[in-house]
DOZA-394684 format. One record per residue (C-alpha): x, z, y; residue in one letter. Coordinates in steps of 0.25 Angstrom, whole numbers, padded with zeros to 4 digits. Each point is the difference from the previous one (the first is absolute). Example, Ala and Ser with C-alpha at 12.3 -4.5 7.8 and 13.67 -1.06 7.14 Angstrom:
BEGIN
<atom><u>0049</u><w>0031</w><v>-0018</v><residu>A</residu></atom>
<atom><u>0006</u><w>-0002</w><v>0014</v><residu>S</residu></atom>
//
This chain:
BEGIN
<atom><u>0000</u><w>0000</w><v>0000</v><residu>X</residu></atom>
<atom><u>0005</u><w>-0003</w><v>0013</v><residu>X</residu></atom>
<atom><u>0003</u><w>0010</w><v>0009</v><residu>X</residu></atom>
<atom><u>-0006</u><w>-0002</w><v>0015</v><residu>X</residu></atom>
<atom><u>0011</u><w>-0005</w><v>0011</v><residu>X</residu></atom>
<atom><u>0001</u><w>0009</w><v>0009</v><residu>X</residu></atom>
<atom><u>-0005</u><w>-0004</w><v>0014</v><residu>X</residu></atom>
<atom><u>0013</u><w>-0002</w><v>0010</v><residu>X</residu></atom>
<atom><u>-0002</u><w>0009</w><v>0014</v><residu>X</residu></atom>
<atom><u>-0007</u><w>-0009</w><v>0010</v><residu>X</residu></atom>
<atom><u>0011</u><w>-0006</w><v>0012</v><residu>X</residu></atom>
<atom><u>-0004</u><w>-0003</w><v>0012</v><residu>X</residu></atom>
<atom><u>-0003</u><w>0006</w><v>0017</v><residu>X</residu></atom>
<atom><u>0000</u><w>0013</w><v>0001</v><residu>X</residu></atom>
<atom><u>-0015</u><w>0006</w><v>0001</v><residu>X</residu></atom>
<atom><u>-0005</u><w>0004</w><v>0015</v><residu>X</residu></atom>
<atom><u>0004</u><w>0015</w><v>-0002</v><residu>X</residu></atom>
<atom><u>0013</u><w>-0002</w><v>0001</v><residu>X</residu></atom>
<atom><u>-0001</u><w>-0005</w><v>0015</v><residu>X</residu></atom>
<atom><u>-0010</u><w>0012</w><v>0004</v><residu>X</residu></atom>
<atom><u>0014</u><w>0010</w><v>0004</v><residu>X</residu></atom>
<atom><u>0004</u><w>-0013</w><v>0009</v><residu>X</residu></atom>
<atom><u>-0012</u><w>-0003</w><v>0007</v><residu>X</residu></atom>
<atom><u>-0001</u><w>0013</w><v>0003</v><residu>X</residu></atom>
<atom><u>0011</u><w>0002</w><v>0004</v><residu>X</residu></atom>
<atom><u>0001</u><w>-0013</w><v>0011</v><residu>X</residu></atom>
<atom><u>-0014</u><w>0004</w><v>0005</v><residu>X</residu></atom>
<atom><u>0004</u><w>0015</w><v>0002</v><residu>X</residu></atom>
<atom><u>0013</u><w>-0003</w><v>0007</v><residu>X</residu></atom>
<atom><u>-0001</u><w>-0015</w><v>0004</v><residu>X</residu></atom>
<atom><u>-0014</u><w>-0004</w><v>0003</v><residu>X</residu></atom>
<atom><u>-0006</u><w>0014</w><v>0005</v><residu>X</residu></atom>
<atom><u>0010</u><w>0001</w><v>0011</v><residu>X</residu></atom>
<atom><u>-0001</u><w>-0013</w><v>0005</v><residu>X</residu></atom>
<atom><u>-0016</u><w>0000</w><v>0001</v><residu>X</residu></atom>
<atom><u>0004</u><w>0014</w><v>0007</v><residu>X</residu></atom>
<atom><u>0009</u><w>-0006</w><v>0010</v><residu>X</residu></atom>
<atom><u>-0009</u><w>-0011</w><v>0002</v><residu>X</residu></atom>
<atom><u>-0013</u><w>0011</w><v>0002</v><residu>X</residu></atom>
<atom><u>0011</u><w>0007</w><v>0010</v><residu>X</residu></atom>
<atom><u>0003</u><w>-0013</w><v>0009</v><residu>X</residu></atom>
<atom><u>-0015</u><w>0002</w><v>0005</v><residu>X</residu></atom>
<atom><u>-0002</u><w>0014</w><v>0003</v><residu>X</residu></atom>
<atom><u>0012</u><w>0007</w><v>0013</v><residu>X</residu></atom>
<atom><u>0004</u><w>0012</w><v>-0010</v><residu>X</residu></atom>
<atom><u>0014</u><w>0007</w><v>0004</v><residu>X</residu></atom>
<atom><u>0002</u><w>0003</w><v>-0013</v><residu>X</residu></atom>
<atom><u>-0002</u><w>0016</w><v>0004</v><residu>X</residu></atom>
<atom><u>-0014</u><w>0003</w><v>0001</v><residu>X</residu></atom>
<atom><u>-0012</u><w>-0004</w><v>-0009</v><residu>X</residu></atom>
<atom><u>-0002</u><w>-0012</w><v>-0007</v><residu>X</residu></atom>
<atom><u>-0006</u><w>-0008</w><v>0009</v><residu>X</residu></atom>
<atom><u>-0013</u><w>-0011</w><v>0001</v><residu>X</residu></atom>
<atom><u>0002</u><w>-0015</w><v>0003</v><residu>X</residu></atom>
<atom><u>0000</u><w>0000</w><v>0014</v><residu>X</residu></atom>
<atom><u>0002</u><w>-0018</w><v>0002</v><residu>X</residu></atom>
<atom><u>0010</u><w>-0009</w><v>0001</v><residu>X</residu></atom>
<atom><u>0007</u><w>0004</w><v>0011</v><residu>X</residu></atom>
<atom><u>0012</u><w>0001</w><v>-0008</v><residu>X</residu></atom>
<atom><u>0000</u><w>-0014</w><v>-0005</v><residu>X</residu></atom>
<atom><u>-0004</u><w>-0005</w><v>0015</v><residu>X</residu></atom>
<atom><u>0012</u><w>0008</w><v>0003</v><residu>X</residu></atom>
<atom><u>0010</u><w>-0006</w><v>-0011</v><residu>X</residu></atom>
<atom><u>-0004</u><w>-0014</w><v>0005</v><residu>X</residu></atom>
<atom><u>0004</u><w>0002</w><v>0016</v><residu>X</residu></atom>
<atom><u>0012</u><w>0012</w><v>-0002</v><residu>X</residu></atom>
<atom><u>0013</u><w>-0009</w><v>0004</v><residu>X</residu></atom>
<atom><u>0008</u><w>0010</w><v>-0009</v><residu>X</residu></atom>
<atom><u>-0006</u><w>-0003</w><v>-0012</v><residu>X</residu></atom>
<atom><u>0003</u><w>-0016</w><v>0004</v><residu>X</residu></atom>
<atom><u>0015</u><w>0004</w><v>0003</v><residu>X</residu></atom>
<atom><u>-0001</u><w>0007</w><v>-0014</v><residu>X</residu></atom>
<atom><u>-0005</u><w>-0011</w><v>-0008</v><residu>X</residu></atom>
<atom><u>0010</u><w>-0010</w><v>0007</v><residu>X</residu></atom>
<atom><u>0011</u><w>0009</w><v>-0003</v><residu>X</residu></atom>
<atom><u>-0006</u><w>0003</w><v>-0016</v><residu>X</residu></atom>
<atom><u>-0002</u><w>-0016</w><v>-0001</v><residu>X</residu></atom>
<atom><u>0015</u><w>-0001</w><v>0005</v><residu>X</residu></atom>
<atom><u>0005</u><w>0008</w><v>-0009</v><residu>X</residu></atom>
<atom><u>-0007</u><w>-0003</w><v>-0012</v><residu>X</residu></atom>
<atom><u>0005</u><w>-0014</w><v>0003</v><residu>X</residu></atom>
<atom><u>0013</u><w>0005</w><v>0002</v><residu>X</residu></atom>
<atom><u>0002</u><w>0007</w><v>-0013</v><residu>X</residu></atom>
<atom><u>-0007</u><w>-0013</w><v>-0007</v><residu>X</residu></atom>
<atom><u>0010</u><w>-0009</w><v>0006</v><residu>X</residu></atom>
<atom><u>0014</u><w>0011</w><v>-0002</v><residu>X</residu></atom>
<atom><u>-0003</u><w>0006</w><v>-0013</v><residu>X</residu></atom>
<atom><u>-0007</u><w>-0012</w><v>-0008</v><residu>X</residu></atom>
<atom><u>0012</u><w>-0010</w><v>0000</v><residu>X</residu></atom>
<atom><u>0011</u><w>0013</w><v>-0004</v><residu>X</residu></atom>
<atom><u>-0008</u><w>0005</w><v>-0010</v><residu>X</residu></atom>
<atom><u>-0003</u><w>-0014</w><v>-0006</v><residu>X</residu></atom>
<atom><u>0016</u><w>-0003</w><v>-0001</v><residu>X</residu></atom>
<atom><u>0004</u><w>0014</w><v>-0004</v><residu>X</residu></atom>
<atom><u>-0011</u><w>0000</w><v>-0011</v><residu>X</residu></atom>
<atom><u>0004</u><w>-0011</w><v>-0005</v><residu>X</residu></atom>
<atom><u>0015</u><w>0004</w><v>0001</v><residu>X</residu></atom>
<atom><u>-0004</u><w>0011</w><v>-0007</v><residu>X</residu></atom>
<atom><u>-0006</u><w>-0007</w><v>-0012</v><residu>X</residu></atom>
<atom><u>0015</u><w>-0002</w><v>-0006</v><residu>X</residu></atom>
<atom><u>0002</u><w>0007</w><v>-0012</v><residu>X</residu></atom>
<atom><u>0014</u><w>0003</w><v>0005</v><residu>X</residu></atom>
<atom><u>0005</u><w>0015</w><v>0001</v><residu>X</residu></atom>
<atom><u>0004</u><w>0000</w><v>0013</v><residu>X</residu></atom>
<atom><u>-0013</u><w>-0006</w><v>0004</v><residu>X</residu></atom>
<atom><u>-0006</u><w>0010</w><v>-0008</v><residu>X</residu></atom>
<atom><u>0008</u><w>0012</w><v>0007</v><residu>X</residu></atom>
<atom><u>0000</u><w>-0005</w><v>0015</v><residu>X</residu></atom>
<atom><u>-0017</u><w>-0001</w><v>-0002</v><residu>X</residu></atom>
<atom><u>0000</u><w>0013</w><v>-0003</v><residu>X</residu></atom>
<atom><u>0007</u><w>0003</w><v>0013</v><residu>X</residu></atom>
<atom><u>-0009</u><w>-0008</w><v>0007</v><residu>X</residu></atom>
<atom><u>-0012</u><w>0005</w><v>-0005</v><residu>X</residu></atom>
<atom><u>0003</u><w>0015</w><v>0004</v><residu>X</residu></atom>
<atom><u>-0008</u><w>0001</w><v>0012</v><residu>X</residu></atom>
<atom><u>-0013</u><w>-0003</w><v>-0007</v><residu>X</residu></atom>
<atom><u>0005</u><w>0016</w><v>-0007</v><residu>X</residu></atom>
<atom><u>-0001</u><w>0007</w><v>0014</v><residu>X</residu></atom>
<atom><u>-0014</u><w>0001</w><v>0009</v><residu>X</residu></atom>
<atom><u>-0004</u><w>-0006</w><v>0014</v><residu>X</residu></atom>
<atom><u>0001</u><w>0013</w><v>0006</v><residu>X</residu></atom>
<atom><u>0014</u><w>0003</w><v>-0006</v><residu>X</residu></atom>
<atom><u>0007</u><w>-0013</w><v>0004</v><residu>X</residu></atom>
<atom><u>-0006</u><w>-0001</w><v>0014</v><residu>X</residu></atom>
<atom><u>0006</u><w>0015</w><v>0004</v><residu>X</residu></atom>
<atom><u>0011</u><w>-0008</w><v>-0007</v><residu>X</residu></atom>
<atom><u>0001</u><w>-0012</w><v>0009</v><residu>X</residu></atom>
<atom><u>-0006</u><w>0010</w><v>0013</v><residu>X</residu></atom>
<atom><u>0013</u><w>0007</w><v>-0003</v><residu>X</residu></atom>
<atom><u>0010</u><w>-0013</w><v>0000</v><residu>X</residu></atom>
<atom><u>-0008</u><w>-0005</w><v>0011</v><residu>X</residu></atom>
<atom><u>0002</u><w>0012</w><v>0010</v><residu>X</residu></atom>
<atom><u>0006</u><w>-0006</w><v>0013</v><residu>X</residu></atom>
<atom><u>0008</u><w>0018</w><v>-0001</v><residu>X</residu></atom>
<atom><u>0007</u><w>-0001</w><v>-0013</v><residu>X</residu></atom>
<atom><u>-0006</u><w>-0009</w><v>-0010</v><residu>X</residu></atom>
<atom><u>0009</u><w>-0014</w><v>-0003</v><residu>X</residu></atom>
<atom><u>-0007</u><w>-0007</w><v>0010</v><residu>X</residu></atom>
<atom><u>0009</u><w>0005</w><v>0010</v><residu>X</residu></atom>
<atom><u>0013</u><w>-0002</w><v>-0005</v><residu>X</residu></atom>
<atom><u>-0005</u><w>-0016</w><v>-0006</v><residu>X</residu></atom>
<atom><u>-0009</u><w>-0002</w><v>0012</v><residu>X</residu></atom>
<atom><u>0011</u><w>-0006</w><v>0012</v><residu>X</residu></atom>
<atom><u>0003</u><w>-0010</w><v>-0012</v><residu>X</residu></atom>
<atom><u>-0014</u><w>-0006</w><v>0004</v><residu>X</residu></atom>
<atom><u>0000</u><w>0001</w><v>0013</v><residu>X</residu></atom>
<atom><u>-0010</u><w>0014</w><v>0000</v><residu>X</residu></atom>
<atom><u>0012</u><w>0008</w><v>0008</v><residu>X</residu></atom>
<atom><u>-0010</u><w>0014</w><v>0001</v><residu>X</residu></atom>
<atom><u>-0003</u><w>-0002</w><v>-0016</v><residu>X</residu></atom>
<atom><u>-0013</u><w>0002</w><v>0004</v><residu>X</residu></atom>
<atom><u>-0008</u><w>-0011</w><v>-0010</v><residu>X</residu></atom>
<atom><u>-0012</u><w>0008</w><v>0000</v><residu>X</residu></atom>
<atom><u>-0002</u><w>0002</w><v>0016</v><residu>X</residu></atom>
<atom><u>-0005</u><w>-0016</w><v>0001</v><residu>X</residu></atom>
<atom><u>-0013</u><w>-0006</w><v>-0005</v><residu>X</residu></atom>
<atom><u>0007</u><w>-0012</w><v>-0007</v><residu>X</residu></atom>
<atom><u>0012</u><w>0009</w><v>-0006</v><residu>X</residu></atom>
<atom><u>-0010</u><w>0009</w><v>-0005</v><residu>X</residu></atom>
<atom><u>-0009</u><w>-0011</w><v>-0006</v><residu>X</residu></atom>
<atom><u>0011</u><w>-0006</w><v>-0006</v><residu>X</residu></atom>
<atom><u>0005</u><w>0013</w><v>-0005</v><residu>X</residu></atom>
<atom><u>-0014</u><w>0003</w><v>-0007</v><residu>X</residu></atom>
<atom><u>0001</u><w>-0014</w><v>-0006</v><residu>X</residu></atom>
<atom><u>0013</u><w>0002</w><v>-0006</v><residu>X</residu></atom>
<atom><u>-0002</u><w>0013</w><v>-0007</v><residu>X</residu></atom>
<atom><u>-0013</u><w>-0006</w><v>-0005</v><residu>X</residu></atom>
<atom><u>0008</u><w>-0011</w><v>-0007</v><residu>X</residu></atom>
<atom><u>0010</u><w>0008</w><v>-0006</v><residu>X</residu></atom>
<atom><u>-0009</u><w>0008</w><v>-0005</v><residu>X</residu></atom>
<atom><u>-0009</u><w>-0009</w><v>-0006</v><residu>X</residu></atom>
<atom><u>0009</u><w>-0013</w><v>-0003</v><residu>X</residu></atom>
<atom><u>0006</u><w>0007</w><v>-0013</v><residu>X</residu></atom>
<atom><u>-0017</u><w>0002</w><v>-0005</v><residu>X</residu></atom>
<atom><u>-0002</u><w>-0015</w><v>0003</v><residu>X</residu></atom>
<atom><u>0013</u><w>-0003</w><v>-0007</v><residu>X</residu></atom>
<atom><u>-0005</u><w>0006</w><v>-0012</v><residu>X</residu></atom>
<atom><u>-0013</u><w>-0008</w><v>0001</v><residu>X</residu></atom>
<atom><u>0010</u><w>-0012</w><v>-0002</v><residu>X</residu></atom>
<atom><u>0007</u><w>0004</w><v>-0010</v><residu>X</residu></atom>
<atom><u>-0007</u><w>0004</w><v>-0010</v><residu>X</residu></atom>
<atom><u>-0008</u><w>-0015</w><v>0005</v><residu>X</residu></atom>
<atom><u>0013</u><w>-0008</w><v>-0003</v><residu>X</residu></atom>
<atom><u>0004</u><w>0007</w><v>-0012</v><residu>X</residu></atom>
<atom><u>-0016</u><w>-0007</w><v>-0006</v><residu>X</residu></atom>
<atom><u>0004</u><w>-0014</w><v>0004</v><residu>X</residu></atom>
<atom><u>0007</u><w>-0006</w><v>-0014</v><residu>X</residu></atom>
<atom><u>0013</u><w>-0003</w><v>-0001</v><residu>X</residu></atom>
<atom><u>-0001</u><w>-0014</w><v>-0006</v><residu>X</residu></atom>
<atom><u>-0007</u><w>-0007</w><v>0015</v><residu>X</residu></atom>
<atom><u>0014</u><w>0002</w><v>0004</v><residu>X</residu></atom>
<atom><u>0008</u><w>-0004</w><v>-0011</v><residu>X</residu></atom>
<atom><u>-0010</u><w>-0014</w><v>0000</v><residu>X</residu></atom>
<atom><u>0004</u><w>-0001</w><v>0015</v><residu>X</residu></atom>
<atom><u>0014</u><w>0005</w><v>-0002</v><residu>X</residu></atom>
<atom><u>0000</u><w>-0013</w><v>-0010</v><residu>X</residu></atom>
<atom><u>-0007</u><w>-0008</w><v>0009</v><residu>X</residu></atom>
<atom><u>0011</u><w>0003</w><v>0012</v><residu>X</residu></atom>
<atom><u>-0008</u><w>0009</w><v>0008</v><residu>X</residu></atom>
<atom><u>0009</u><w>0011</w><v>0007</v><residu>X</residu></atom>
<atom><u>-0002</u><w>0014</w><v>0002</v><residu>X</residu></atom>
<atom><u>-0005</u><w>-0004</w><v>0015</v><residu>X</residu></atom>
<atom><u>-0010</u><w>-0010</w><v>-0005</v><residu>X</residu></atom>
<atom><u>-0004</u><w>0009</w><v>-0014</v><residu>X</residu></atom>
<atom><u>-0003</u><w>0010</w><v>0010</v><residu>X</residu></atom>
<atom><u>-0009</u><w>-0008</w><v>0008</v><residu>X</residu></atom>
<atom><u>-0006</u><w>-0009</w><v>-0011</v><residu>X</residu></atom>
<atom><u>-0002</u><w>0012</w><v>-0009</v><residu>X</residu></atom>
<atom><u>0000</u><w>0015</w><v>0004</v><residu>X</residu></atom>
<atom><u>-0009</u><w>-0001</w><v>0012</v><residu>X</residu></atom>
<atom><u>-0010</u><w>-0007</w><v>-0006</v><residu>X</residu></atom>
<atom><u>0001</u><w>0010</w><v>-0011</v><residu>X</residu></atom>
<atom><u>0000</u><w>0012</w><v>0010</v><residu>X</residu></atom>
<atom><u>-0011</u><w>-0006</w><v>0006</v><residu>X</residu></atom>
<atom><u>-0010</u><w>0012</w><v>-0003</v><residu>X</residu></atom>
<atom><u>0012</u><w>0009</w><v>0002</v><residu>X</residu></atom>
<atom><u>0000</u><w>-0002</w><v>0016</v><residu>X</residu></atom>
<atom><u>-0014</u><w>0001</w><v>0001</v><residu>X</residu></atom>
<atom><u>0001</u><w>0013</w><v>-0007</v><residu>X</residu></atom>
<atom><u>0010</u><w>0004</w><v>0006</v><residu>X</residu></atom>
<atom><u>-0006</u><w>-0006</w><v>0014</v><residu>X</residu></atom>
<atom><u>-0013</u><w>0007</w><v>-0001</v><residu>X</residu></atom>
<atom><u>0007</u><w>0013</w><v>-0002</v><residu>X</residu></atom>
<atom><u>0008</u><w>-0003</w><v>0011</v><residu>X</residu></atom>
<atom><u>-0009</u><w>-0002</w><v>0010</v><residu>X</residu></atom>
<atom><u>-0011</u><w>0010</w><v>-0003</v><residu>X</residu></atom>
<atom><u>0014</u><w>0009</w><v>0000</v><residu>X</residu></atom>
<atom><u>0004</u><w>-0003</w><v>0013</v><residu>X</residu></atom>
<atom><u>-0014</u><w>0003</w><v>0007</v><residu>X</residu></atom>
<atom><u>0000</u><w>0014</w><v>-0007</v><residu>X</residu></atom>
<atom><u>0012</u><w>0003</w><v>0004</v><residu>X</residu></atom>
<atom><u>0001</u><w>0011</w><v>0006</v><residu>X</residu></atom>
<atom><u>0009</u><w>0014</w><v>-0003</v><residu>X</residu></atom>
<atom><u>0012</u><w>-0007</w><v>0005</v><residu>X</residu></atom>
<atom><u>-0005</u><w>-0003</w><v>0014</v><residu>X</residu></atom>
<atom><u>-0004</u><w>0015</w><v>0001</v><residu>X</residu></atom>
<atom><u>0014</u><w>0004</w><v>-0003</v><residu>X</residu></atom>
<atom><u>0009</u><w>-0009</w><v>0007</v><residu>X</residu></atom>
<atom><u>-0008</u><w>-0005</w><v>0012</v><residu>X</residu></atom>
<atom><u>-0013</u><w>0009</w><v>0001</v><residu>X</residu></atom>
<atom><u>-0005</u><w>-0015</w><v>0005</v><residu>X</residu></atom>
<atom><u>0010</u><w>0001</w><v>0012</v><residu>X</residu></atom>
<atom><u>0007</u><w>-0004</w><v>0008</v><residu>X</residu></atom>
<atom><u>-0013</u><w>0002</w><v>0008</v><residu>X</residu></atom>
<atom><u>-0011</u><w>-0009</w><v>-0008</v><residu>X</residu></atom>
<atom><u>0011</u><w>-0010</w><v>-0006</v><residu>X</residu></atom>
<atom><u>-0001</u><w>0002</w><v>-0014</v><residu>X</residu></atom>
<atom><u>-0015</u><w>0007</w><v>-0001</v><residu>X</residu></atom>
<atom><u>-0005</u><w>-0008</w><v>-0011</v><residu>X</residu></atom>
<atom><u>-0013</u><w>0001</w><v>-0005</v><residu>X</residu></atom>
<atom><u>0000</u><w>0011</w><v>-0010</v><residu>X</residu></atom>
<atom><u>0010</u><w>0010</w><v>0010</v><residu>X</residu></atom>
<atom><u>-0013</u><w>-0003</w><v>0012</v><residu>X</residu></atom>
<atom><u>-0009</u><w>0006</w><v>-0014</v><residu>X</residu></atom>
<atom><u>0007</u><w>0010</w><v>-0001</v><residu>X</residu></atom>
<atom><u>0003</u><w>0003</w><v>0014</v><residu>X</residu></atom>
<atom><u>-0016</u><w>-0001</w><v>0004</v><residu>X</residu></atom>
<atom><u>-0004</u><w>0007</w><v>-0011</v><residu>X</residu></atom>
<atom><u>0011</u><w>0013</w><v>0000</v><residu>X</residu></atom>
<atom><u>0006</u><w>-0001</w><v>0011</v><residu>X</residu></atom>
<atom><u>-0012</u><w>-0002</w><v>0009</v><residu>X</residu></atom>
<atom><u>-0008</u><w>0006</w><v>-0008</v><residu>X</residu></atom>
<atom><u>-0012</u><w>-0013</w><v>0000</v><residu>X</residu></atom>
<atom><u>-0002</u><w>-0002</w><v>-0014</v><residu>X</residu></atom>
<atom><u>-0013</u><w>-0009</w><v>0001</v><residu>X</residu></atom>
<atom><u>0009</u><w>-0011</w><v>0008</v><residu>X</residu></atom>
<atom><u>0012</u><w>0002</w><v>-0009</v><residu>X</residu></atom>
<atom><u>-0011</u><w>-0002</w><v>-0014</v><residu>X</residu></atom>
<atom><u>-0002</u><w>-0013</w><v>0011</v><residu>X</residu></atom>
<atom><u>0014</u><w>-0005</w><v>-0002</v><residu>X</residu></atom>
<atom><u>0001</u><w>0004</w><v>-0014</v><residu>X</residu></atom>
<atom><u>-0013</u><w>-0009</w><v>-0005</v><residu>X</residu></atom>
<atom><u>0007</u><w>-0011</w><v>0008</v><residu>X</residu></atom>
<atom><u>0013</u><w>0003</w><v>-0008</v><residu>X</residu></atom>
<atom><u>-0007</u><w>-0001</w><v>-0014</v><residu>X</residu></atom>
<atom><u>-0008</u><w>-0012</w><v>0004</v><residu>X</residu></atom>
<atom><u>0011</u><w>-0009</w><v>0007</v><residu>X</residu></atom>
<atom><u>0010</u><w>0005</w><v>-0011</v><residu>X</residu></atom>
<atom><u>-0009</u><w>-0003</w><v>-0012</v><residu>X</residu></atom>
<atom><u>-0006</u><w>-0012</w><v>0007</v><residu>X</residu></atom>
<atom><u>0015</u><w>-0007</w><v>0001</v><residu>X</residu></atom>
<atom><u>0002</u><w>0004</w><v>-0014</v><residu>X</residu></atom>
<atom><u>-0011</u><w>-0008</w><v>-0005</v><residu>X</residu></atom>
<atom><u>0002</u><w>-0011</w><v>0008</v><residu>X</residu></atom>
<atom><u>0014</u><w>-0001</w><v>-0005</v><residu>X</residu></atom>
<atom><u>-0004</u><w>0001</w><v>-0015</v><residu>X</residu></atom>
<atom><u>-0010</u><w>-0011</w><v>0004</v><residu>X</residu></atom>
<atom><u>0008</u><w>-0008</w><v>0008</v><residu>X</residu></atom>
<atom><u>0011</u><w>0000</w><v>-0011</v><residu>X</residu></atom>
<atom><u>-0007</u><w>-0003</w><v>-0013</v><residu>X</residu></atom>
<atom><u>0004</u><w>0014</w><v>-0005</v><residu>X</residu></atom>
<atom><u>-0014</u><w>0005</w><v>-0002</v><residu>X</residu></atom>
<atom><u>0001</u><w>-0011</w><v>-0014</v><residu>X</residu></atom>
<atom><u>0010</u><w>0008</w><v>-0005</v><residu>X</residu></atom>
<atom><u>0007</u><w>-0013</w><v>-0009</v><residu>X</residu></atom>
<atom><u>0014</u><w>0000</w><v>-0006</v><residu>X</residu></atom>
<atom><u>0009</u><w>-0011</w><v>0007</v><residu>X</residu></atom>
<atom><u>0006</u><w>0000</w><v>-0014</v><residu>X</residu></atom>
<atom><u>0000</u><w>-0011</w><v>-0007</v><residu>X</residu></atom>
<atom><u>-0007</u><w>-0003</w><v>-0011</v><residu>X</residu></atom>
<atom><u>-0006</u><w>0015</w><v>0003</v><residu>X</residu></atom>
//
């Protein structure tokens, strides 16, 4: 007599109950503050007394006439384009450097990749400290480039330029990282067939990794930008928005309205704003980009 198979366990999606902890999790800590904030950017609550009632959109008639929060956008816009245009370029080549399978490769990425180990707040008392016109190495490095007084700092554009490098070093060895693990997917035999077919390393590099990297840079690109118009614990540390209102980006004037000034309905204003234009220009570039279909540029894939 033949004894019954025994049935193999079923395979396939997980069931519904496994994504409950992580909905709940992003509405609790994601979704509920944001319909907060946006309940908040209607009503002129200080943040102190009771919670208050809607009280209009004076906030938002505000948001749309404030030249400071035009000044801010400008300088949040410039920045973001700034750190696109510096950091994307650098990481693409160092990423695919770094792809090798040589040990010096492996040991000098290492090196590079330490500031990604450290926080924002740790590496901007860091560069505060370098950057002091007193006794940081600005002023021993600074006649070198024509800043006789050392004082980078003290101008808007030294200041902004300051902010945009630290961002860079900061964030380049992240982007880098993208690329490289982005590199090391692409198979080794496209080169060899272009290596055969008398393609150089300039033209297999063209021909063959950035198309292969192409949903790598917009990755990379949407983190990037939605990075840059959050930035934020940087600028309070090194600048506090100064010289005067020269590097008061969008989410320092948040923070300033809201704890600083204590008018949390306008400061939820400009944080809706943020969300909306940031989430908005992440769309828009997945959509622009033919991301959003999510296809291998392999071939044959």
């Amino acid at each position: 007599m033949k004894q019954a198979a025994t049935p193999s366990p079923r395979v396939g999606r997980p069931g519904i109950a496994w994504a409950v902890p992580g909905v709940l999790f992003f509405v609790l800590f994601a979704v509920g503050p944001m319909v907060l904030v946006g309940y908040l950017s209607f009503t002129d609550w200080d943040g102190l007394g009771d919670f208050p009632g809607v009280s209009g959109t004076g906030n938002w008639e505000r948001l749309w006439n404030d030249p400071t929060m035009r000044q801010a956008v400008w300088l949040s816009v410039l920045l973001t384009a700034l750190s696109w245009l510096v950091q994307t370029p650098i990481a693409l080549l160092l990423g695919v450097w770094a792809a090798g399978r040589q040990k010096n490769r492996a040991v000098l990425s290492a090196i590079f990749f330490l500031p990604l180990l450290a926080s924002s707040v740790a590496l901007a008392l860091l560069w505060k400290s370098l950057l002091d016109p007193n006794f940081g190495l600005i002023s021993e490095i600074g006649p070198w480039f024509g800043l006789e007084d050392g004082n980078l700092l003290g101008t808007g554009r030294g200041a902004f330029a300051a902010i945009a490098f630290v961002a860079a070093w900061q964030f380049i060895p992240f982007h880098t990282l993208l690329y490289q693990g982005g590199a090391r997917q692409i198979p080794r035999s496209f080169y060899d067939a272009a290596s055969i077919d008398g393609a150089g390393t300039v033209r297999q590099f063209f021909s063959i990794t950035l198309p292969q990297l192409r949903n790598t840079i917009v990755t990379s690109s949407v983190l990037m930008v939605v990075g840059a118009l959050t930035f934020f614990d940087t600028v309070l540390i090194l600048t506090e928005g100064g010289p005067g209102t020269d590097t008061k980006i969008v989410p320092y004037l948040m923070y300033e309205t809201g704890f600083k000034a204590y008018d949390m309905g306008y400061a939820s204003a400009i944080a809706t704003t943020l969300v909306v234009v940031a989430t908005a220009i992440s769309l828009l570039m997945v959509r622009l980009t033919g991301f959003s279909a999510m296809r291998s540029t392999r071939e044959g894939l």
